[in-house]
N, C-alpha and C positions, 0 to 999 in steps of 0.2 A: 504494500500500500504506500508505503514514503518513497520508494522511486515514482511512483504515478504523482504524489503530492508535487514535489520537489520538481519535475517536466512541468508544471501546473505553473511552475513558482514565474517561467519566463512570460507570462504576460504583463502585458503593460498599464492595460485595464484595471482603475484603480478600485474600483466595486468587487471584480474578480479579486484583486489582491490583498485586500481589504478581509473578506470573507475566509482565502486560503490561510491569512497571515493568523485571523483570530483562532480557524480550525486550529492549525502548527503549532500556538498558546498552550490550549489544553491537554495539547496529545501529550509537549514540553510537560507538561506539568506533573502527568503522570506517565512517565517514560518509567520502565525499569530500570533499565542500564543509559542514565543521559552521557555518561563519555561516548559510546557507542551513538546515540545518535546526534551529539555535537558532531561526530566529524562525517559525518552524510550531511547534515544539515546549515553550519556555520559557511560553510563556503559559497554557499548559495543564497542566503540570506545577506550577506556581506555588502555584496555590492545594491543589492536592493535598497538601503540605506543613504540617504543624500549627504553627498558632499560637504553640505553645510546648511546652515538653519535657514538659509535664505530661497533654496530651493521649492518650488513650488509642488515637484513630483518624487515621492509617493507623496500622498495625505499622509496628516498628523497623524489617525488612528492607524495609518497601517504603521508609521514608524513604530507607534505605542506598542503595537504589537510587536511588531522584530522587536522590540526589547524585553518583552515581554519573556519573547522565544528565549533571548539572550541570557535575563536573566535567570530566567526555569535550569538551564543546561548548566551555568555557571555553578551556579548555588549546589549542583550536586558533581560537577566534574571540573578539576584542573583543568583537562583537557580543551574544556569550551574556551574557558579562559585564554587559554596559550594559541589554539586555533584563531580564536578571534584577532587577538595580536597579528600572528601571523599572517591573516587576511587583510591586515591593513584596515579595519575594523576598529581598532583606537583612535584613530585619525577621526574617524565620521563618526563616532561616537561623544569625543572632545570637543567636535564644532558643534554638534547638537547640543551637548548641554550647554556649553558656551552663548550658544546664540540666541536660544531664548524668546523672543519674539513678544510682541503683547497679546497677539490673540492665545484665547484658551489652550486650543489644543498645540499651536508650537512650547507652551508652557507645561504642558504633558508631556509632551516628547522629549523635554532638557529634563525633568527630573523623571523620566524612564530612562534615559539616558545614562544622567548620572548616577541615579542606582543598580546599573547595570557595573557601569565605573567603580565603584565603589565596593561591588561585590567581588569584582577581578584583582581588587588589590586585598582582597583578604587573605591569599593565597603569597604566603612570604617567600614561597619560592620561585616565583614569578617576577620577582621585585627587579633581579638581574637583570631580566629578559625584556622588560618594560624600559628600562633605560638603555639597553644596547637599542629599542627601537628612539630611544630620544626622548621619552615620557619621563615626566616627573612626579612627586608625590600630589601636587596642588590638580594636578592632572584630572586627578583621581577623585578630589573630594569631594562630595557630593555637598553642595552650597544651597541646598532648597533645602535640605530639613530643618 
């Protein structure tokens, strides 16, 4: 069923994307094994994510959700953590919550963001790896709670 998901994941259709991102939420939430499906999952999800806050596509709520996804995986596996790095994934996660926006939902997206951020630095053995990519601890901290 997650290879059929994941083929689903390339539309651009934000209603479709919307709809697949909040399924991938729940499934995240109760995943058995989330290392195992961080890395089917994170590398696909990744680029779906805008470059920065200022971006008009995806919608708020689908971002909400990729974080959502993000943080389900994180919270139970290194793995998602270190993958997501890896993808370049710290970068558009940094602008997100950075950027903020006035309306509602860009204001969901920085603090799903940033607690997505915030859960990846819980993992102290990731710390090295975060700064060989250039990140800092400030990076990290999640500034809405």
């Amino acid at each position: 069923m997650l290879p059929v998901l994941l083929d689903l994941l390339r539309t651009n259709n934000d209603l479709e994307l919307r709809s697949l991102t909040g399924f991938l939420r729940n499934l995240s939430r109760h995943a058995n094994d989330k290392g195992n499906m961080a890395s089917k999952v994170v590398n696909n999800l990744v680029p779906k994510l805008p470059a920065d806050a200022h971006q008009k596509e995806p919608s708020s709520d689908v971002v909400v959700n990729i974080c959502g996804i993000l943080n389900n995986l994180v919270t139970g596996s290194t793995l998602a953590a270190k993958e997501i790095a890896f993808f370049d994934g710290l970068t558009k996660l940094v602008a997100i919550k950075n950027g903020g926006g006035s309306s509602a939902g860009k204001m969901k997206a920085a603090k799903a963001a940033g607690t997505v951020l915030s859960n990846m630095f819980q993992y102290k053995k990731l710390h090295k790896y975060y700064q060989t990519k250039g990140f800092r601890r400030q990076d990290f901290a999640d500034l809405t709670i």
